[in-house]
TORDRENTOR-683794 format. One record per residue (C-alpha): residue in three letters; x negated, y negated, z; residue number from 1; chain. Coordinates in nm, 2 decimals. Each point is the difference from the previous one (the first is absolute). Example, Ala and Ser with C-alpha at 12.3 -4.5 7.8 and 13.67 -1.06 7.14 Angstrom:
BEGIN
 rest     px     py     pz  nr kette
  ALA  -1.23   0.45   0.78   1     A
  SER  -0.14  -0.34  -0.07   2     A
END
This chain:
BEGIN
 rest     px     py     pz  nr kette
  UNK  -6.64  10.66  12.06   1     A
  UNK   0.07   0.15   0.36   2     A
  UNK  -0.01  -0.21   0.31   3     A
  UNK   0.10   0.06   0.40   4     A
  UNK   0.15  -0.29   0.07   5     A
  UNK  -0.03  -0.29   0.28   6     A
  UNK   0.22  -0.17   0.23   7     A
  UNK   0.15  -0.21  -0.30   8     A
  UNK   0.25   0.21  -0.08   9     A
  UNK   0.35   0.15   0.12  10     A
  UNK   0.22   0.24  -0.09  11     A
  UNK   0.31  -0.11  -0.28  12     A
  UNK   0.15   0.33  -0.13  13     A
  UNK   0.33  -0.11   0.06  14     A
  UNK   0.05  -0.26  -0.21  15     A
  UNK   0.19   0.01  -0.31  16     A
  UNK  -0.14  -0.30  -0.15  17     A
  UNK  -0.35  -0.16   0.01  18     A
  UNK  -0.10  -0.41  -0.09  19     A
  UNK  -0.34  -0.05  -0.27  20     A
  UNK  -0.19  -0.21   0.22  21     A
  UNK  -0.06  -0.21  -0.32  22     A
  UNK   0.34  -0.04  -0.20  23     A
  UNK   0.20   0.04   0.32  24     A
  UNK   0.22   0.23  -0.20  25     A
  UNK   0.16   0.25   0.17  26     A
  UNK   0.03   0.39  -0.13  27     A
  UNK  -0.04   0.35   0.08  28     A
  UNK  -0.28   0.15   0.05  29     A
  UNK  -0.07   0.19  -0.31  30     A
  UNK  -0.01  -0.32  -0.14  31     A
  UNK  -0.28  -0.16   0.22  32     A
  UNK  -0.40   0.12   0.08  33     A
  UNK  -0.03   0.05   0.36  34     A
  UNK  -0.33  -0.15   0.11  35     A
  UNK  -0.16   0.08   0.38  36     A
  UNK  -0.33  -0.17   0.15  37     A
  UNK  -0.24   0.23   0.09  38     A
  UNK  -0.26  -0.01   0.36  39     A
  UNK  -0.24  -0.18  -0.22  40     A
  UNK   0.26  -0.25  -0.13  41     A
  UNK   0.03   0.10  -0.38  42     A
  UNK   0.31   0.04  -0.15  43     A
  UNK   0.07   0.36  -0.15  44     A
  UNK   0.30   0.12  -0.21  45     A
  UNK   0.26   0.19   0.16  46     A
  UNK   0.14   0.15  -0.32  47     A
  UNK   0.18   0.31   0.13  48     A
  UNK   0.09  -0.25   0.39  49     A
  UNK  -0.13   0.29   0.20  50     A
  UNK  -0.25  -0.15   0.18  51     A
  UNK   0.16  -0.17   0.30  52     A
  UNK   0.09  -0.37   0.07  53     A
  UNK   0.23  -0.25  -0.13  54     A
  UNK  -0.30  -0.17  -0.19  55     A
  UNK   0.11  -0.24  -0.32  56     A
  UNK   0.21   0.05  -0.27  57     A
  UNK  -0.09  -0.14  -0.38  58     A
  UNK   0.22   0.06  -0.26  59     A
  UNK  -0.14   0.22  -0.26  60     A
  UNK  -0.10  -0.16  -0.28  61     A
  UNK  -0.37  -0.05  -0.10  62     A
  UNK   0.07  -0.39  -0.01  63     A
  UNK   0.15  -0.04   0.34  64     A
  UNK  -0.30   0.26   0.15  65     A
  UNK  -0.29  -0.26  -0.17  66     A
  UNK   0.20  -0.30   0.19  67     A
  UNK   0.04   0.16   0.30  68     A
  UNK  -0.42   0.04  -0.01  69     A
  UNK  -0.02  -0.33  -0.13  70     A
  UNK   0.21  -0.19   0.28  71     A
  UNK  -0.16   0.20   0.25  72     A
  UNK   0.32   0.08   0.09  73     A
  UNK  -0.07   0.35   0.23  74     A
  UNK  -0.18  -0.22   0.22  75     A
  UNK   0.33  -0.21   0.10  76     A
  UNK   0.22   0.33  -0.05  77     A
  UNK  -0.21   0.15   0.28  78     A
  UNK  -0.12  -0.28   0.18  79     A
  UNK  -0.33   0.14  -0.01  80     A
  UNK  -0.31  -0.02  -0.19  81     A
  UNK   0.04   0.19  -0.34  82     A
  UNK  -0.22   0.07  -0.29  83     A
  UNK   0.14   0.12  -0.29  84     A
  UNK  -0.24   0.19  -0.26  85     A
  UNK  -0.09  -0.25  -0.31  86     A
  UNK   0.21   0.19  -0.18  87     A
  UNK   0.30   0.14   0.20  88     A
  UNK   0.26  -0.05  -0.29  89     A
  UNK  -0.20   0.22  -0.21  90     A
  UNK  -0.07   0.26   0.29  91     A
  UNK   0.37   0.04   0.01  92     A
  UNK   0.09   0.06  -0.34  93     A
  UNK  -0.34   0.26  -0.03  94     A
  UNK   0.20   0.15   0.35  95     A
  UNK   0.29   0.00  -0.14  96     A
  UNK  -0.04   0.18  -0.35  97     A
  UNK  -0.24   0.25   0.23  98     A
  UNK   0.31   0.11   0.20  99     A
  UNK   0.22   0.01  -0.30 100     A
  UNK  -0.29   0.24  -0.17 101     A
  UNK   0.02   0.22   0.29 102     A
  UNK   0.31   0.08  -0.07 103     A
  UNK   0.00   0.05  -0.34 104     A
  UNK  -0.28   0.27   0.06 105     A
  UNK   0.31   0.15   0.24 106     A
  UNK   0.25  -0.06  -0.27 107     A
  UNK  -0.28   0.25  -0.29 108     A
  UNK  -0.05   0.23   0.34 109     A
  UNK   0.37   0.10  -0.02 110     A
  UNK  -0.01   0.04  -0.34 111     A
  UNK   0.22  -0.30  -0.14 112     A
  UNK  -0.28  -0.14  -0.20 113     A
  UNK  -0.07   0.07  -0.37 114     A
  UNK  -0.32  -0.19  -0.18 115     A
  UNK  -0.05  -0.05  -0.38 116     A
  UNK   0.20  -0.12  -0.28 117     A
  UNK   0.15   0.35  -0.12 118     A
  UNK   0.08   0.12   0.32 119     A
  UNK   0.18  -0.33   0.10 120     A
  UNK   0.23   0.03  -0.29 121     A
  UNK   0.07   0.33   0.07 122     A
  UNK   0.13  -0.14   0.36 123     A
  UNK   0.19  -0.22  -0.17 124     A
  UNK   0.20   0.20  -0.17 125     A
  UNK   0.02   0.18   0.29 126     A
  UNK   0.20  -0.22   0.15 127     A
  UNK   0.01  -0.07   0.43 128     A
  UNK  -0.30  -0.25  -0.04 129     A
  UNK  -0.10  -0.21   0.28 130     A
  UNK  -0.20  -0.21  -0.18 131     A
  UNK  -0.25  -0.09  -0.26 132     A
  UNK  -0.40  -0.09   0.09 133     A
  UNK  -0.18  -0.20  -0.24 134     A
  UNK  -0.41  -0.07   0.08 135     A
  UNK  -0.03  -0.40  -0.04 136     A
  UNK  -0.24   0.16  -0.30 137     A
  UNK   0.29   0.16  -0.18 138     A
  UNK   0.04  -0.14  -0.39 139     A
  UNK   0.31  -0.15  -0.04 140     A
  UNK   0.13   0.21  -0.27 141     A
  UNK  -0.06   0.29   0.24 142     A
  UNK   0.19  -0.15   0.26 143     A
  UNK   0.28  -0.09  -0.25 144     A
  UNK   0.06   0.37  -0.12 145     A
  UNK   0.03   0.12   0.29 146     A
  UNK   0.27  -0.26   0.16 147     A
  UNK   0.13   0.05  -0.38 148     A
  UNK   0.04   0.33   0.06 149     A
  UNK   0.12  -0.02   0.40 150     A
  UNK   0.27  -0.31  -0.04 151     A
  UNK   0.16   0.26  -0.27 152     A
  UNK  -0.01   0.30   0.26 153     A
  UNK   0.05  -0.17   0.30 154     A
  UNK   0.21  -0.36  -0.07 155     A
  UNK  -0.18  -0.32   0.04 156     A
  UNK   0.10  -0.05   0.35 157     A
  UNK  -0.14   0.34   0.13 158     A
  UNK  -0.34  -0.11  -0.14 159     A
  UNK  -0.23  -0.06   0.25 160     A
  UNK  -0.37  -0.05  -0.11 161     A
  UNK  -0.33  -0.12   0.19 162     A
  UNK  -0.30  -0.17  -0.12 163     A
  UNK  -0.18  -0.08   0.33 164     A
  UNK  -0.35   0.21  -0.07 165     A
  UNK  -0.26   0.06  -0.18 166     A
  UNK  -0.12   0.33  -0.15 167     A
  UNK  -0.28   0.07   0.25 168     A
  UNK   0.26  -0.10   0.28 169     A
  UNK   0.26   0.29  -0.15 170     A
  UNK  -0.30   0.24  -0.06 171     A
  UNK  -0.10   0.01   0.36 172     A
  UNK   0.36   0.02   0.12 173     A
  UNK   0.08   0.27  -0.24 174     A
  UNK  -0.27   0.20  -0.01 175     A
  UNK  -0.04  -0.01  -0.39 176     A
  UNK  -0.21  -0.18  -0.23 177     A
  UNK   0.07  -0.32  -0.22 178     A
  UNK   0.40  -0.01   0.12 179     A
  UNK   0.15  -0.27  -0.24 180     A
  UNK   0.37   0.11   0.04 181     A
  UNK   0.20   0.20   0.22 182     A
  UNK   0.31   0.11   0.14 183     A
  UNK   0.19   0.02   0.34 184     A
  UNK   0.25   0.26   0.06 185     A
  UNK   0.30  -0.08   0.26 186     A
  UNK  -0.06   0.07   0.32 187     A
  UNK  -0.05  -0.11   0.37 188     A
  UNK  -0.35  -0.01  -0.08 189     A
  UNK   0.06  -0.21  -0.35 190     A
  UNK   0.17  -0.24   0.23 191     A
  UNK  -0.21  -0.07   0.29 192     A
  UNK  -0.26  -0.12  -0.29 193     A
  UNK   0.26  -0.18  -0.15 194     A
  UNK   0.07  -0.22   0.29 195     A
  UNK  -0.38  -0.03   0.04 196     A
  UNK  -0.07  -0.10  -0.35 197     A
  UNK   0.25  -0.28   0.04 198     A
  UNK  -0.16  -0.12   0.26 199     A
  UNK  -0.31  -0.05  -0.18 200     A
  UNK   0.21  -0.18  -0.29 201     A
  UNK   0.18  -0.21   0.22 202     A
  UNK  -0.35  -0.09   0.17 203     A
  UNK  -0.16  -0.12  -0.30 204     A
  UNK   0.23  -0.07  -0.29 205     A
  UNK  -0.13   0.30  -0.20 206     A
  UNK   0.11   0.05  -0.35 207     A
  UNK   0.16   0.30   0.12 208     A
  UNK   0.41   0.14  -0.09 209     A
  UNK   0.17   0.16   0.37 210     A
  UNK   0.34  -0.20   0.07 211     A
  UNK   0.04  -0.08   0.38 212     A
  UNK   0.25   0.29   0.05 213     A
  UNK  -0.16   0.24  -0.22 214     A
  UNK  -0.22   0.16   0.30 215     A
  UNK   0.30  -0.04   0.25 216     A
  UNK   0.25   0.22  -0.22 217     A
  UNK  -0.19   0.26  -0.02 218     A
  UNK  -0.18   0.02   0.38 219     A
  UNK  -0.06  -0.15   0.33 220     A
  UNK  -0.35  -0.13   0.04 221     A
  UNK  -0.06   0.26   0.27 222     A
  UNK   0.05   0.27  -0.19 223     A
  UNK  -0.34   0.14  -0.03 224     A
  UNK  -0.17  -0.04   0.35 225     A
  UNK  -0.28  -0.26   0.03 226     A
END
């Protein structure tokens, strides 16, 4: 959701910290969803903040997005008329696990990526594993071999495992057909998705296993070029 934007924003790319316009918490950015009005005064996403203006910040979670709608909040933020789509918490989070898809596909184009349940253990064993992927599908024995398997290998604070997507979400990222597990090697790559894929968990609360400083120790989050 693109948009050349009006007179209702400036820039703010030096500022360390940013204010949710609803909780009036402050943080930094990667903790926020930057929001910009465009000529035809709807609100539009910002996700990656490239788009210039100073716009309004929201922190990012789904809750906090949904009241932000609800309180008509953008309107005050940019003390302008501003309609936000009926469902602008939910555009987000589709935006959001979208961006952190992208990169995954880069993540398989490098070759860090290994799909099914054989091949997985066999990464495992393997050792230097960025992660685990489990489709929100996966059986819950499956998924307990394998972390089995990997909190043996690995230690249970190395084990980093995501279940933020579906099959047919993994499948179009991957390139593959009915993905139900897979596994990340290390690597810049591995860690720019990382850092996306907790976004996504953060965002919405998912039932999903990535520690808060599992992406950071093992990448910066512009270590793949957007």
């Amino acid at each position: 959701m693109e948009a050349v934007l009006g007179a209702h924003s400036r820039p703010d790319r030096g500022l360390s910290e940013r204010t949710c316009a609803v909780t009036g918490q402050k943080g930094p950015p990667d903790a926020m969803i930057h929001f910009c009005l465009s000529p035809e005064s709807l609100v539009v996403p910002d996700l990656r903040r490239k788009l210039p203006g100073r716009g309004v910040w929201v922190l990012a979670r789904r809750s906090v997005v949904a009241e932000a709608a609800r309180r008509q909040v953008f309107s005050r933020g940019f003390k302008a008329k501003a309609v936000a789509p009926e469902d602008l918490a939910g555009l987000v989070e589709g935006l959001l696990q979208e961006e952190a898809l992208q990169f995954l596909s880069i993540v398989n184009k490098a070759g860090l990526v290994v799909a099914g349940a054989a091949k997985v253990e066999t990464a495992i064993r393997a050792g230097r594993l960025a992660a685990l992927i489990h489709a929100r599908e996966a059986s819950g024995d499956g998924v307990a071999k394998l972390e089995r398997l990997a909190r043996a290998r690995l230690g249970p604070s190395n084990l980093t495992q995501i279940k933020l997507f579906s099959s047919s979400q993994l499948d179009l990222a991957l390139g593959r057909s009915n993905v139900i597990h897979a596994a990340l090697g290390e690597g810049e790559a591995s860690a720019a998705f990382l850092l996306r894929a907790q976004r996504v968990t953060a965002y919405c609360g998912a039932d999903a296993e990535i520690p808060m400083d599992a992406a950071q120790n093992r990448g910066g989050e512009d270590a793949v070029p957007d």
